[in-house]
N, CA, C and O atoms as CSV, one atom per row, in Angstrom:
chain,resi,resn,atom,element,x,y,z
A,1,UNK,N,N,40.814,6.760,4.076
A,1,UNK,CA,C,39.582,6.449,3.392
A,1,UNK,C,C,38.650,7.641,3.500
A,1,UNK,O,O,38.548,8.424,4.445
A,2,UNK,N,N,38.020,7.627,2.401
A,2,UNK,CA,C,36.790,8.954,2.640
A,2,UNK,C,C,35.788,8.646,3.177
A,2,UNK,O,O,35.442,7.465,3.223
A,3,UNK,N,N,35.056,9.651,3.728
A,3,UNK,CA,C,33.674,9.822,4.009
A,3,UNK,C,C,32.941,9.124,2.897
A,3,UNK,O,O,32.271,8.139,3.208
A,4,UNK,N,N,32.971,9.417,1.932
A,4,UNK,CA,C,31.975,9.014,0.575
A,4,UNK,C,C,31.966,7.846,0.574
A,4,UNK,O,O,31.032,7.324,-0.035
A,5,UNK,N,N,33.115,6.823,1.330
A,5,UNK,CA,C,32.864,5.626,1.027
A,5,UNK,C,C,31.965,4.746,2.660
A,5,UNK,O,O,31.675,3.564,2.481
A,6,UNK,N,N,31.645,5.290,3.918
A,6,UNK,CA,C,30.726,4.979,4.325
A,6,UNK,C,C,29.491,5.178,3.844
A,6,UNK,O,O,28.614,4.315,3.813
A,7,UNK,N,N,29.341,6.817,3.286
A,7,UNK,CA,C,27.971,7.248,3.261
A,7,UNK,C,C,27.724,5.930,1.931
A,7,UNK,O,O,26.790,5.133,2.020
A,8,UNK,N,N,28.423,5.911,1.110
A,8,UNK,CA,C,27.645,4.577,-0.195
A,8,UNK,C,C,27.695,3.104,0.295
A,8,UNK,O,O,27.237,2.067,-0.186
A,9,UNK,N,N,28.368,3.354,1.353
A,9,UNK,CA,C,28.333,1.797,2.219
A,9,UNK,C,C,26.598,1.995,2.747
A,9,UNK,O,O,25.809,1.177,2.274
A,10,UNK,N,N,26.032,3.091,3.727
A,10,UNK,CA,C,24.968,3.271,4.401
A,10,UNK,C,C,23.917,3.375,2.990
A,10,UNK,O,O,22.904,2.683,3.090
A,11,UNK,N,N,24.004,3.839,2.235
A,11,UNK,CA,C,23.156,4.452,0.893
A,11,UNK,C,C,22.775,2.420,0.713
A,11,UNK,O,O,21.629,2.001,0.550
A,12,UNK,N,N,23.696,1.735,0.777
A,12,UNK,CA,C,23.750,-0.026,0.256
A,12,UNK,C,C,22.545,-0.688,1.199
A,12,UNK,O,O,21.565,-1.348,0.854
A,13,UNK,N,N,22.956,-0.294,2.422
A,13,UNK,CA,C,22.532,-0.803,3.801
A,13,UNK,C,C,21.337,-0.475,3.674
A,13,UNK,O,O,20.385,-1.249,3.779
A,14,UNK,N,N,21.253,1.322,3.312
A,14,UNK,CA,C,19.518,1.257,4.081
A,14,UNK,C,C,18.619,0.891,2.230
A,14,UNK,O,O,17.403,1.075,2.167
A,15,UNK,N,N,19.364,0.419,0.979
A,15,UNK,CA,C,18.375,0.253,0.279
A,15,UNK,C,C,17.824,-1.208,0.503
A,15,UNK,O,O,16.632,-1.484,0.367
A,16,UNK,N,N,18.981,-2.295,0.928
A,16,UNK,CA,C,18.606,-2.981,1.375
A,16,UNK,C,C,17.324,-3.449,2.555
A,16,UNK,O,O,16.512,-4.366,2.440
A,17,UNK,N,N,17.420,-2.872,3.220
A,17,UNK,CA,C,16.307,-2.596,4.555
A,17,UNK,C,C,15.102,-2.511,3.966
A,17,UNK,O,O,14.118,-3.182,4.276
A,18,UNK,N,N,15.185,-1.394,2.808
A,18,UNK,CA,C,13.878,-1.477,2.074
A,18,UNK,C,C,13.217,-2.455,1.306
A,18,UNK,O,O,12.353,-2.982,2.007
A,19,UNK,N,N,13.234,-2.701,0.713
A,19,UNK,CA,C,13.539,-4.518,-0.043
A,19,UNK,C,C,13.411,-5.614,0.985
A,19,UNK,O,O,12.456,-6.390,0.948
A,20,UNK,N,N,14.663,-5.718,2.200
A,20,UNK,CA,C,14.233,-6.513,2.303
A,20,UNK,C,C,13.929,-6.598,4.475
A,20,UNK,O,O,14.864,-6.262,5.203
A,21,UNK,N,N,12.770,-7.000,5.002
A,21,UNK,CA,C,12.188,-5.991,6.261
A,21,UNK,C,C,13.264,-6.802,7.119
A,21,UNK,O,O,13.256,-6.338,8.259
A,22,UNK,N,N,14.141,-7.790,6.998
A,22,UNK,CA,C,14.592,-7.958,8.133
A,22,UNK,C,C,15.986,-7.620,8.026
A,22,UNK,O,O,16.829,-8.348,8.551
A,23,UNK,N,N,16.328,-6.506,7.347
A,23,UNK,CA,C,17.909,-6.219,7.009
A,23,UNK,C,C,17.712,-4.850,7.561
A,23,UNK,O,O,16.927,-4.146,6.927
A,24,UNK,N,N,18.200,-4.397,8.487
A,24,UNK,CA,C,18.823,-3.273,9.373
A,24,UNK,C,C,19.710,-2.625,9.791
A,24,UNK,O,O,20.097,-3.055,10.877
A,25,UNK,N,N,20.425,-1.466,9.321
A,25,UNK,CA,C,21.799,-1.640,9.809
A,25,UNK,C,C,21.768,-1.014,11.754
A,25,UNK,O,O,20.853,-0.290,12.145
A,26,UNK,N,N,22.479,-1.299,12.338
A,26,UNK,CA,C,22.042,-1.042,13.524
A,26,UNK,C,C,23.599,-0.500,14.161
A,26,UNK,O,O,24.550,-0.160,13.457
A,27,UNK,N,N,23.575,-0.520,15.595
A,27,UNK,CA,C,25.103,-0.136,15.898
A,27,UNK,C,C,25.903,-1.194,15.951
A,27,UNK,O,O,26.997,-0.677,15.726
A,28,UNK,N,N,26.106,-2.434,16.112
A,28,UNK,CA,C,26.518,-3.170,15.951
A,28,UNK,C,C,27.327,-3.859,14.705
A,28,UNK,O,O,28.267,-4.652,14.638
A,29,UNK,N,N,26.281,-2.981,13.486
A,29,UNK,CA,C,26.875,-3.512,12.113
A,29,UNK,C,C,27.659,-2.041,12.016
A,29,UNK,O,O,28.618,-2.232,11.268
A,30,UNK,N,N,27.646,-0.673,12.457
A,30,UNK,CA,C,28.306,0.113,12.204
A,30,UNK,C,C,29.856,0.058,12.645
A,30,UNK,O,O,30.844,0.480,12.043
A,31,UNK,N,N,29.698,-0.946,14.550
A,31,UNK,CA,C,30.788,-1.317,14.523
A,31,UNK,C,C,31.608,-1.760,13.978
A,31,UNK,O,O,32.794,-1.516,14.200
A,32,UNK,N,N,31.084,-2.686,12.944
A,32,UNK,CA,C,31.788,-3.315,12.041
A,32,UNK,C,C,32.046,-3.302,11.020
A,32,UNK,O,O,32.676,-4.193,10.450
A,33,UNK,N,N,31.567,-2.142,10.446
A,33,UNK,CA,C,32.382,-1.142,9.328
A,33,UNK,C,C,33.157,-0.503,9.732
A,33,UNK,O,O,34.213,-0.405,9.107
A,34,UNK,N,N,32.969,0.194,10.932
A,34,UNK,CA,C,33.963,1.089,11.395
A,34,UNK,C,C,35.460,0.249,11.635
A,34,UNK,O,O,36.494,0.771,11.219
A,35,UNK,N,N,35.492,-0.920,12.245
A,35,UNK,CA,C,36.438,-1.683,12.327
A,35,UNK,C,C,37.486,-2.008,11.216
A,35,UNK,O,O,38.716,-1.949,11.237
A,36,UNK,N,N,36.352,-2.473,9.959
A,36,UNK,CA,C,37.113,-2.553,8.465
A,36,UNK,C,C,37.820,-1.731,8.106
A,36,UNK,O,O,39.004,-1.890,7.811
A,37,UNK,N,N,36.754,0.014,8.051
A,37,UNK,CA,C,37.438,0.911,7.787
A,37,UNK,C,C,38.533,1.611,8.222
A,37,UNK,O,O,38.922,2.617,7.628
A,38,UNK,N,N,39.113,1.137,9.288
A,38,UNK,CA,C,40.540,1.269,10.122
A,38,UNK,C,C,41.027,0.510,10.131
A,38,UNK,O,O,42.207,0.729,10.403
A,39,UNK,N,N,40.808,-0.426,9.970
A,39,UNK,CA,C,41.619,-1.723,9.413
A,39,UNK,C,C,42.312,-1.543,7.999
A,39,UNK,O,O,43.487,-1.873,7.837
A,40,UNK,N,N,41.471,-0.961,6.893
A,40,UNK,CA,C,41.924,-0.463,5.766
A,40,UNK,C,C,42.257,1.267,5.115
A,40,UNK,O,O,42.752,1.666,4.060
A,41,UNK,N,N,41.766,1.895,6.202
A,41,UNK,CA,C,42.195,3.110,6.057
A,41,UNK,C,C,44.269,3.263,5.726
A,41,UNK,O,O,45.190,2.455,5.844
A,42,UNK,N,N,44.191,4.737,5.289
A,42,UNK,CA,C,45.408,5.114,4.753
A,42,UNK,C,C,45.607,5.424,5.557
A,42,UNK,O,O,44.769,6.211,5.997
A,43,UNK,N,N,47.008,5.084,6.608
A,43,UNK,CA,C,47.764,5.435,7.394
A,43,UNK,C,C,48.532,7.399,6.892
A,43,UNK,O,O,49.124,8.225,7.588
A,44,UNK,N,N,48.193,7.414,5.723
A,44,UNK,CA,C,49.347,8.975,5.490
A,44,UNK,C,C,47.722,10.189,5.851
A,44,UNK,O,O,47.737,11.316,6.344
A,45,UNK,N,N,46.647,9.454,5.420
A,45,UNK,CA,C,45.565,10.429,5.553
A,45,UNK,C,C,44.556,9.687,6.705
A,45,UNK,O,O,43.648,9.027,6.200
A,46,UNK,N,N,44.582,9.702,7.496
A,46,UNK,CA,C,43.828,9.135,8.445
A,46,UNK,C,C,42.112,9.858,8.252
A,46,UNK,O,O,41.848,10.863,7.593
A,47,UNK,N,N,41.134,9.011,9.029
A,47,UNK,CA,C,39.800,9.689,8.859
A,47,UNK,C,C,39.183,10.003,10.426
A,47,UNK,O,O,38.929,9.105,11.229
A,48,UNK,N,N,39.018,11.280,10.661
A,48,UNK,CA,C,39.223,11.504,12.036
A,48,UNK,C,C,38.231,11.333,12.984
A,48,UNK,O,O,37.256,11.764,12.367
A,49,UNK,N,N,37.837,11.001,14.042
A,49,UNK,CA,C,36.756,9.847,14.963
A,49,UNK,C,C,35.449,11.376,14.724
A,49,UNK,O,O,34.243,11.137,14.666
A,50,UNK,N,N,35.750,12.162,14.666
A,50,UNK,CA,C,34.349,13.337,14.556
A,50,UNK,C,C,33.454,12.657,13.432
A,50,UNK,O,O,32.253,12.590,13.692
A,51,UNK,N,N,33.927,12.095,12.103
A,51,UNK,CA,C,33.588,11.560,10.933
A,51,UNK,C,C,32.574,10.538,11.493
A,51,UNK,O,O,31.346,10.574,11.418
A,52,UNK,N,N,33.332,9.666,12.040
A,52,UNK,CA,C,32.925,8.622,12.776
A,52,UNK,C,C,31.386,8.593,13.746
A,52,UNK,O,O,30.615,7.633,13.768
A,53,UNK,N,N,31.206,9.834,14.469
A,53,UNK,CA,C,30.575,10.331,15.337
A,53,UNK,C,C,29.498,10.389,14.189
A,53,UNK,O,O,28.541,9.618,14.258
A,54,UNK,N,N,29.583,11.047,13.402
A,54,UNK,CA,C,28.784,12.067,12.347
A,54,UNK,C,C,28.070,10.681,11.731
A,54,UNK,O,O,26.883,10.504,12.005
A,55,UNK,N,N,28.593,9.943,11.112
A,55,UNK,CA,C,27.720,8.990,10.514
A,55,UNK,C,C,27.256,8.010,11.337
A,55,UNK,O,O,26.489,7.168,10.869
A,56,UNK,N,N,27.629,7.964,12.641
A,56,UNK,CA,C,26.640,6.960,13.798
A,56,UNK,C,C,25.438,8.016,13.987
A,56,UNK,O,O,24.434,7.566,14.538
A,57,UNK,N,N,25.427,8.961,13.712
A,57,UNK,CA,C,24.019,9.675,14.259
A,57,UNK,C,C,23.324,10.105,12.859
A,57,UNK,O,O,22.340,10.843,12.915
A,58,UNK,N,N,23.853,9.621,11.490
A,58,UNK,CA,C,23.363,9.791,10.464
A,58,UNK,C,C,22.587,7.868,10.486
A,58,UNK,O,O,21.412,7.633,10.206
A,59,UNK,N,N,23.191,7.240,10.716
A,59,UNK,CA,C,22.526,5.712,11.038
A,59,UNK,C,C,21.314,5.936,11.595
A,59,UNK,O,O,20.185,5.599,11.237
A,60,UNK,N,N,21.687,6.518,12.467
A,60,UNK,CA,C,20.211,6.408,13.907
A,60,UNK,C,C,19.042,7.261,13.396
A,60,UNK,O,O,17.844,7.226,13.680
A,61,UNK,N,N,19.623,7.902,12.702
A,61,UNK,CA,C,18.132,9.256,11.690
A,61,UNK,C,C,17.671,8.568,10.668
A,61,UNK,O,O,16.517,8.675,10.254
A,62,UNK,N,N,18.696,7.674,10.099
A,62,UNK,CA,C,18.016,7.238,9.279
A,62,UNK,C,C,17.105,5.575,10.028
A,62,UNK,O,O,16.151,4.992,9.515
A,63,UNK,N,N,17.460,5.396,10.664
A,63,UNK,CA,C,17.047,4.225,11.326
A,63,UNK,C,C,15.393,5.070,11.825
A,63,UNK,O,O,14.261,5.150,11.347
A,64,UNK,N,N,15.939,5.454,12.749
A,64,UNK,CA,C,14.153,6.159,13.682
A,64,UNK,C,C,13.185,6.586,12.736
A,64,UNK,O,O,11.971,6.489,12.915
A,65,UNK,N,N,13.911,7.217,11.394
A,65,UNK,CA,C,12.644,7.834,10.093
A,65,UNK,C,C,12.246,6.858,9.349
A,65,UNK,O,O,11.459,7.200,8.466
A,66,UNK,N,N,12.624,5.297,9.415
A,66,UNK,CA,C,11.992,4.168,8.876
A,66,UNK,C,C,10.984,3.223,10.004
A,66,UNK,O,O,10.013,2.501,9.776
A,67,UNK,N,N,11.772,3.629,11.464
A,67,UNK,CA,C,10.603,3.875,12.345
A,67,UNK,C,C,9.280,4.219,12.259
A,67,UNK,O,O,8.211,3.713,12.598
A,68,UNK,N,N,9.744,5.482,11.569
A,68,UNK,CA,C,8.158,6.418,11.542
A,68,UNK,C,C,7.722,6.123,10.441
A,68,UNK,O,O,6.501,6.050,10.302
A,69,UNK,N,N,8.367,5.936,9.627
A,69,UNK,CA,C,7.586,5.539,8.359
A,69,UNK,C,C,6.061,4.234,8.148
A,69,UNK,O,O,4.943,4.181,7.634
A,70,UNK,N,N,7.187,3.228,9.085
A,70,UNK,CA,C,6.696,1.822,9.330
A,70,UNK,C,C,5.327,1.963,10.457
A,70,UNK,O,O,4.472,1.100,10.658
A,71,UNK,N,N,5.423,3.247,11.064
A,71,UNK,CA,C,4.110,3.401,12.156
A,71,UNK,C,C,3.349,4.314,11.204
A,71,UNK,O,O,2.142,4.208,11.425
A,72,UNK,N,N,3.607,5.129,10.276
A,72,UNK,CA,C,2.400,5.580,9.492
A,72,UNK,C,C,1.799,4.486,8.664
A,72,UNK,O,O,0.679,4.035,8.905
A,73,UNK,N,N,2.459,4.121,7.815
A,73,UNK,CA,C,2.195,3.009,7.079
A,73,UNK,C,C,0.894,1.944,7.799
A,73,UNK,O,O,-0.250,1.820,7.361
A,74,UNK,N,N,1.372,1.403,8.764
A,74,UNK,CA,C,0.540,0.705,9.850
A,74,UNK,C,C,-0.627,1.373,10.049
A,74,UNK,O,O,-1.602,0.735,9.654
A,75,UNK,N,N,-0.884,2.497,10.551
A,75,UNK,CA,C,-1.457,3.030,11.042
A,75,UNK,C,C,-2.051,3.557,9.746
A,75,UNK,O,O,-3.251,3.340,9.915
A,76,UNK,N,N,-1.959,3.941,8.935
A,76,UNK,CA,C,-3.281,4.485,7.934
A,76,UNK,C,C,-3.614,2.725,7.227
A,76,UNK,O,O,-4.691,2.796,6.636
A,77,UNK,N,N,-3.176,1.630,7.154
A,77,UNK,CA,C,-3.646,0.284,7.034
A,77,UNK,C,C,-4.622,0.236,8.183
A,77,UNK,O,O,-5.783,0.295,7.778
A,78,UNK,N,N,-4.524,0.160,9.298
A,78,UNK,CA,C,-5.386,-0.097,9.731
A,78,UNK,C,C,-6.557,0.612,10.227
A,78,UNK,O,O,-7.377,0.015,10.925
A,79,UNK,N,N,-6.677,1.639,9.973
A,79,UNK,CA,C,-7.590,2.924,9.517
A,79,UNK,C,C,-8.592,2.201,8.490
A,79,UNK,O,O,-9.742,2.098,8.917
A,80,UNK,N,N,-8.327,1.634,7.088
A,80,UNK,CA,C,-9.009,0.958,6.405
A,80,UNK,C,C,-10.281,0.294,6.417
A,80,UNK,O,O,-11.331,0.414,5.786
A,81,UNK,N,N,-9.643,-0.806,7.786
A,81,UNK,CA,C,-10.588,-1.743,8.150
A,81,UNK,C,C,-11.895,-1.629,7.744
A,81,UNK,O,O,-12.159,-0.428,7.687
A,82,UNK,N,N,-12.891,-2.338,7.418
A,82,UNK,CA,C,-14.039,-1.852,7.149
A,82,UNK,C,C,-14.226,-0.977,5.735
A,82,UNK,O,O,-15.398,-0.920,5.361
A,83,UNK,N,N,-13.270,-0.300,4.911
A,83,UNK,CA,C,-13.368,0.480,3.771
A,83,UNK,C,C,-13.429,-0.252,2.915
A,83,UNK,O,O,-13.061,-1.413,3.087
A,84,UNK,N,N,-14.027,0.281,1.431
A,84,UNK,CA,C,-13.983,-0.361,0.158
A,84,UNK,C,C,-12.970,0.059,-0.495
A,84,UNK,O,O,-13.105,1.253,-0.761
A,85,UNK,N,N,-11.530,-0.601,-1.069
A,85,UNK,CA,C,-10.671,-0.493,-1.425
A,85,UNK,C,C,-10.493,-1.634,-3.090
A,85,UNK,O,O,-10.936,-2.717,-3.471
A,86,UNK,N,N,-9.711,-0.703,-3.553
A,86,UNK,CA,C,-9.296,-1.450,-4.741
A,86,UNK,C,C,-7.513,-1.381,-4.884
A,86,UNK,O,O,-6.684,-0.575,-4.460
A,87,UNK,N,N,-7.397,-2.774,-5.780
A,87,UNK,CA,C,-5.598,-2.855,-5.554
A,87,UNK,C,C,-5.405,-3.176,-7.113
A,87,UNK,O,O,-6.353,-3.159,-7.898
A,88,UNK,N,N,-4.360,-3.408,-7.409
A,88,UNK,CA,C,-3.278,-3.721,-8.251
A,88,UNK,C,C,-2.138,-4.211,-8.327
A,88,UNK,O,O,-1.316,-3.306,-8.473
A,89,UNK,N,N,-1.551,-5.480,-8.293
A,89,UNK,CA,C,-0.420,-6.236,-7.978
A,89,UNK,C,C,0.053,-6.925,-9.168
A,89,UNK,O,O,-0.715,-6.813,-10.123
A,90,UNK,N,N,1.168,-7.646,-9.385
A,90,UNK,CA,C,1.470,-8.291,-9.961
A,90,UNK,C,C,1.725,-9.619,-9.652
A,90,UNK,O,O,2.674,-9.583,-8.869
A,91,UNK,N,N,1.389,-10.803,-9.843
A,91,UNK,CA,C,1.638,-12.188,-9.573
A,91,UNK,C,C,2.473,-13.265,-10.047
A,91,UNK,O,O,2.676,-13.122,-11.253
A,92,UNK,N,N,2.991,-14.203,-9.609
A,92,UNK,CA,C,4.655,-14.742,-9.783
A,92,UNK,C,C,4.655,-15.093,-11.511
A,92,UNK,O,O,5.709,-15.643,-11.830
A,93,UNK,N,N,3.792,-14.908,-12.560
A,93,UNK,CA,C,3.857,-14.744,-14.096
A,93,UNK,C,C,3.620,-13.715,-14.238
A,93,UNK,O,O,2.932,-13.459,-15.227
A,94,UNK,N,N,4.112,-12.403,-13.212
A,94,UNK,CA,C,4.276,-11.361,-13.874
A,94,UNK,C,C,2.411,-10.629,-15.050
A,94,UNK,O,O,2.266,-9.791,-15.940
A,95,UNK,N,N,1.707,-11.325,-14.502
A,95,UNK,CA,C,0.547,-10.527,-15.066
A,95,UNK,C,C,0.033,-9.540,-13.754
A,95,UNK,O,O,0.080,-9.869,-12.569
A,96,UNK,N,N,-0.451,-8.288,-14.284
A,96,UNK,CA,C,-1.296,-7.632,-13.922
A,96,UNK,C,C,-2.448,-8.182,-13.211
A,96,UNK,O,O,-3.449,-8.489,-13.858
A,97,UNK,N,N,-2.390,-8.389,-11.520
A,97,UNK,CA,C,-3.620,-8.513,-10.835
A,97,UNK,C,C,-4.525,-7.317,-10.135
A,97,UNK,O,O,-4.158,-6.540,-9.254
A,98,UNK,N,N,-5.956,-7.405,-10.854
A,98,UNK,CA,C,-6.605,-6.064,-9.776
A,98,UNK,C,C,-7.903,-6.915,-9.204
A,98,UNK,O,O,-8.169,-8.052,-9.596
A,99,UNK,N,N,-8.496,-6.353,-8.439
A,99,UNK,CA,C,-9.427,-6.472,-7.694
A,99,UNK,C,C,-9.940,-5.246,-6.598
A,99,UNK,O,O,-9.514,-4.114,-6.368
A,100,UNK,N,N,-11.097,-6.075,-6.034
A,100,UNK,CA,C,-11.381,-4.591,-4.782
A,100,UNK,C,C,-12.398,-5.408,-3.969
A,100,UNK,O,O,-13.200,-6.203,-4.460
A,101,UNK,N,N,-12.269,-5.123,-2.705
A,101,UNK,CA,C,-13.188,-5.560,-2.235
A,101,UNK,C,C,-13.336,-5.106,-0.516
A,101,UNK,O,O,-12.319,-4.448,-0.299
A,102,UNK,N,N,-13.907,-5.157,0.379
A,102,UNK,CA,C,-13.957,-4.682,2.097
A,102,UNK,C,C,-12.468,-4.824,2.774
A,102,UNK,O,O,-12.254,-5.805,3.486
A,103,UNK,N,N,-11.881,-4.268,2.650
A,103,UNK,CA,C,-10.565,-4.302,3.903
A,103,UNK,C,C,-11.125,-5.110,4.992
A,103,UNK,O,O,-11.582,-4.517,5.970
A,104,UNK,N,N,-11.146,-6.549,4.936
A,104,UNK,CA,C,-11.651,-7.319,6.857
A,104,UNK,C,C,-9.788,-7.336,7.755
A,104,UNK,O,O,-9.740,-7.399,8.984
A,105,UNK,N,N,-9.286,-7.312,7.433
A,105,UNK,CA,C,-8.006,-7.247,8.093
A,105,UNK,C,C,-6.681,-6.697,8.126
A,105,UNK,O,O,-6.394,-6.769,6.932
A,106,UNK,N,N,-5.507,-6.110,8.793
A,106,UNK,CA,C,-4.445,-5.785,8.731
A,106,UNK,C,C,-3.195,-7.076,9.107
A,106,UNK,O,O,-3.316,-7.476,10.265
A,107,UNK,N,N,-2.154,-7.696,8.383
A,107,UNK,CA,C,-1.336,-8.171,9.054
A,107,UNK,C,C,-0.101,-6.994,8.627
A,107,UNK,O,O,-0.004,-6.317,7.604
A,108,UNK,N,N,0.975,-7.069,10.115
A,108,UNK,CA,C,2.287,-6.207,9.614
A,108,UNK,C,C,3.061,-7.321,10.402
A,108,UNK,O,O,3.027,-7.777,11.545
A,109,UNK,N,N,3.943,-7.597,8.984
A,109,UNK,CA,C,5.077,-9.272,9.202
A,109,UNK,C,C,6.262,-7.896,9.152
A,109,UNK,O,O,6.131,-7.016,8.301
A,110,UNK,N,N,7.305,-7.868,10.090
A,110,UNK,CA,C,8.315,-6.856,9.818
A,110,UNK,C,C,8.096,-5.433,9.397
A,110,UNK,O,O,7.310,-4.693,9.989
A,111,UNK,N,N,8.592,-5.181,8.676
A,111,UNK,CA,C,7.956,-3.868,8.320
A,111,UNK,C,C,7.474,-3.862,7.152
A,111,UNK,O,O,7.595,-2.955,6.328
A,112,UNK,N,N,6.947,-4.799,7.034
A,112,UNK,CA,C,5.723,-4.855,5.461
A,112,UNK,C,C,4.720,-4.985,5.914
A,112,UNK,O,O,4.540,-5.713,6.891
A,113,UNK,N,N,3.760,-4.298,5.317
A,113,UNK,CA,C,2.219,-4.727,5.734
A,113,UNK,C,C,1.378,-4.710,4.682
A,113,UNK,O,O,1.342,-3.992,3.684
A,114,UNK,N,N,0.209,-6.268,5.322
A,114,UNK,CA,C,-0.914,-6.329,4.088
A,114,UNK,C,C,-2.175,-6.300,4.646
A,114,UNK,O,O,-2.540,-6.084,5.802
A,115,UNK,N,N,-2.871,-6.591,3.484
A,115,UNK,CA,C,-4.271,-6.011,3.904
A,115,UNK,C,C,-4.794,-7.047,3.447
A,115,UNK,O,O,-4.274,-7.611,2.484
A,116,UNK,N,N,-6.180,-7.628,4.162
A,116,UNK,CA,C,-6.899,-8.827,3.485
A,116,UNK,C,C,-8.055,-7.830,3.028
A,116,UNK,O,O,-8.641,-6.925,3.621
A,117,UNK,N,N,-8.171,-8.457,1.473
A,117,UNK,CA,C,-9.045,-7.106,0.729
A,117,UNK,C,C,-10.390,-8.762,0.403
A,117,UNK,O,O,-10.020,-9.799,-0.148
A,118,UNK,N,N,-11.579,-8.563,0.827
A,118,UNK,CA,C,-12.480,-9.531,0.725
A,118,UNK,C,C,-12.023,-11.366,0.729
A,118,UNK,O,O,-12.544,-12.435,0.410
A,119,UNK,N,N,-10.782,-10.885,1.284
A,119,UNK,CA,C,-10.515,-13.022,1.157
A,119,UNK,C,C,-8.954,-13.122,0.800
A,119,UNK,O,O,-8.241,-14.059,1.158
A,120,UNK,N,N,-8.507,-11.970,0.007
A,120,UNK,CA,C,-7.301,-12.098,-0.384
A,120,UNK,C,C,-6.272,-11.077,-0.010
A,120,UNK,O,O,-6.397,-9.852,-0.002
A,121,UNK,N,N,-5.323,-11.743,0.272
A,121,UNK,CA,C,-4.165,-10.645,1.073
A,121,UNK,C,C,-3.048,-10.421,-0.280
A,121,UNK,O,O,-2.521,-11.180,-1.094
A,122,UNK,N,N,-3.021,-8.931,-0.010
A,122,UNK,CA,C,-2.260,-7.825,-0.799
A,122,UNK,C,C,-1.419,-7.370,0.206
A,122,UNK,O,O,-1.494,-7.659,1.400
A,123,UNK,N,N,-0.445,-6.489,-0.450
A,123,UNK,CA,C,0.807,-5.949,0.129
A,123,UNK,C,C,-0.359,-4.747,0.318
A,123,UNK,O,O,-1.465,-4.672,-0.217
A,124,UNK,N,N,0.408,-3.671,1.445
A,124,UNK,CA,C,-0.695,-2.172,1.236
A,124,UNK,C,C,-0.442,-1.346,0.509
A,124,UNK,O,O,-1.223,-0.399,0.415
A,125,UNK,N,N,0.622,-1.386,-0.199
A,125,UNK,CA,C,1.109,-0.472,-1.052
A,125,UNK,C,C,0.627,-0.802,-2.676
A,125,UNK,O,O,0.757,0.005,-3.597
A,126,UNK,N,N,0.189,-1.835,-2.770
A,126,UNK,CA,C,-0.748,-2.199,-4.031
A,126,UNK,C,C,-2.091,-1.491,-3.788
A,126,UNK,O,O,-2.330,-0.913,-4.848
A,127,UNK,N,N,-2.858,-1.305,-3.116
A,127,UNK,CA,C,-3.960,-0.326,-2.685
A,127,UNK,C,C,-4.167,1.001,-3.732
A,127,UNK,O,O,-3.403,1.918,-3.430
A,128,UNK,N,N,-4.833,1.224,-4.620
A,128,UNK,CA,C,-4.873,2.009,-5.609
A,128,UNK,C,C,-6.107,3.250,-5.443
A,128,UNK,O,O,-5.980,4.422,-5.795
A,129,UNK,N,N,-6.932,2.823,-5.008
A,129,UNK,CA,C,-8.087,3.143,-4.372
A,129,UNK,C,C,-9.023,2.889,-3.336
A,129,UNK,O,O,-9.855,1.992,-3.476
A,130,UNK,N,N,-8.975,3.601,-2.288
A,130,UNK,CA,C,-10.426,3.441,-1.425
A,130,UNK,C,C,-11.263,4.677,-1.534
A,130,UNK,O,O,-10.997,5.764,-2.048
A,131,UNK,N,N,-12.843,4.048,-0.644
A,131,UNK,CA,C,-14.335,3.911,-1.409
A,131,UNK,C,C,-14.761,3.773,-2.436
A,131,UNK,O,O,-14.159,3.282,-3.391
A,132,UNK,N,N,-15.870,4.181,-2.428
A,132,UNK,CA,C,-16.824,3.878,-4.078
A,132,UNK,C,C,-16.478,4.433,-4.856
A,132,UNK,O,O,-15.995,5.407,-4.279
A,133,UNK,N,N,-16.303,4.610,-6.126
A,133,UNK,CA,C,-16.580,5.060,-6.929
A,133,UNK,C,C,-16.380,6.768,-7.056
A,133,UNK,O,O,-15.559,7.582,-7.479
A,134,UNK,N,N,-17.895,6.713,-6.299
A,134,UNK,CA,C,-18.714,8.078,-6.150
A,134,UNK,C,C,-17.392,8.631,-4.782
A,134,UNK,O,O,-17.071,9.795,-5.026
A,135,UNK,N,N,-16.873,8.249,-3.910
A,135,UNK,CA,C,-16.197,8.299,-3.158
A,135,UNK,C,C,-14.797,8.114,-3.000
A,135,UNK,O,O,-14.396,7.689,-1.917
A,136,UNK,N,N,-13.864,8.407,-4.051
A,136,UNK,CA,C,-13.248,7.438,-4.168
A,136,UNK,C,C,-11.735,8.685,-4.032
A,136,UNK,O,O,-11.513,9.684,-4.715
A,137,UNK,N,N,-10.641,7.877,-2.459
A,137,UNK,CA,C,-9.439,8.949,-2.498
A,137,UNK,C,C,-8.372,7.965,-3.116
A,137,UNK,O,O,-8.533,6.762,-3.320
A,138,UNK,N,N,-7.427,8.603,-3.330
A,138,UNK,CA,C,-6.166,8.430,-3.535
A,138,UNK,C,C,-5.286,7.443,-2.477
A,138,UNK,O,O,-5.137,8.024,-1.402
A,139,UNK,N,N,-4.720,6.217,-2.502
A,139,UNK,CA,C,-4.198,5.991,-1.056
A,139,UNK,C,C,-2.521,5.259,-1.199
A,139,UNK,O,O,-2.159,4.462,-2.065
A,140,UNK,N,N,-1.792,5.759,-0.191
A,140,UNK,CA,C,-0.250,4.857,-0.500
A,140,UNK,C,C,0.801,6.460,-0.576
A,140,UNK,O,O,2.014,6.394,-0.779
């Protein structure tokens, strides 16, 4: 079996993760690809344990940099607090929702996080603008 067919196995795994916060691939699930994949590997071309090595520490990089991702993310949300922010979402008929109003809170459920924008909780990545107007950066 090739290489190409873990790395689009991991490419599956970590789009999943993104989408959805409680899907992770971890060492445990690598075990268990790795298992399949010797289980079904070609006995005339074998895939040699260095391979093996190589994409457990391609897991873990990609694992720790969604780490960091998930602590910036957090961490410029709750920076907010107190700011005048404006958002943009979409709602379960699919119309266009905006609003804006004081950031009073941060929740982070998994690795998603929202923001209560004057009463109503948004994802943070709907966040289109904070301050006024006259003040006004770029955020996300």
């Amino acid at each position: 079996m090739s290489t190409s067919a873990i790395t689009s196995t991991t490419s599956t795994a970590s789009t999943t993760s993104s989408t959805d916060s409680t899907t992770s691939l971890d060492f445990d699930e690598f075990v268990q690809i790795l298992a399949t994949e010797l289980k079904y590997q070609d006995p005339d071309d074998p895939v040699s344990g260095t391979e093996y090595v190589s994409q457990l520490a391609q897991i873990s990089s990609l694992s720790a940099l969604s780490d960091i991702s998930t602590s910036v993310t957090n961490s410029s949300a709750f920076s907010l607090i107190g700011e005048t922010v404006a958002y943009s979402t979409t709602d379960t008929s699919g119309s266009t929702v905006t609003g804006s109003g004081t950031v009073l809170s941060v929740t982070v459920s998994g690795s998603n996080t929202y923001v209560n924008v004057g009463g109503t909780t948004v994802d943070y990545s709907s966040i289109t603008k904070v301050g006024t107007d006259s003040t006004t950066t770029s955020s996300t």
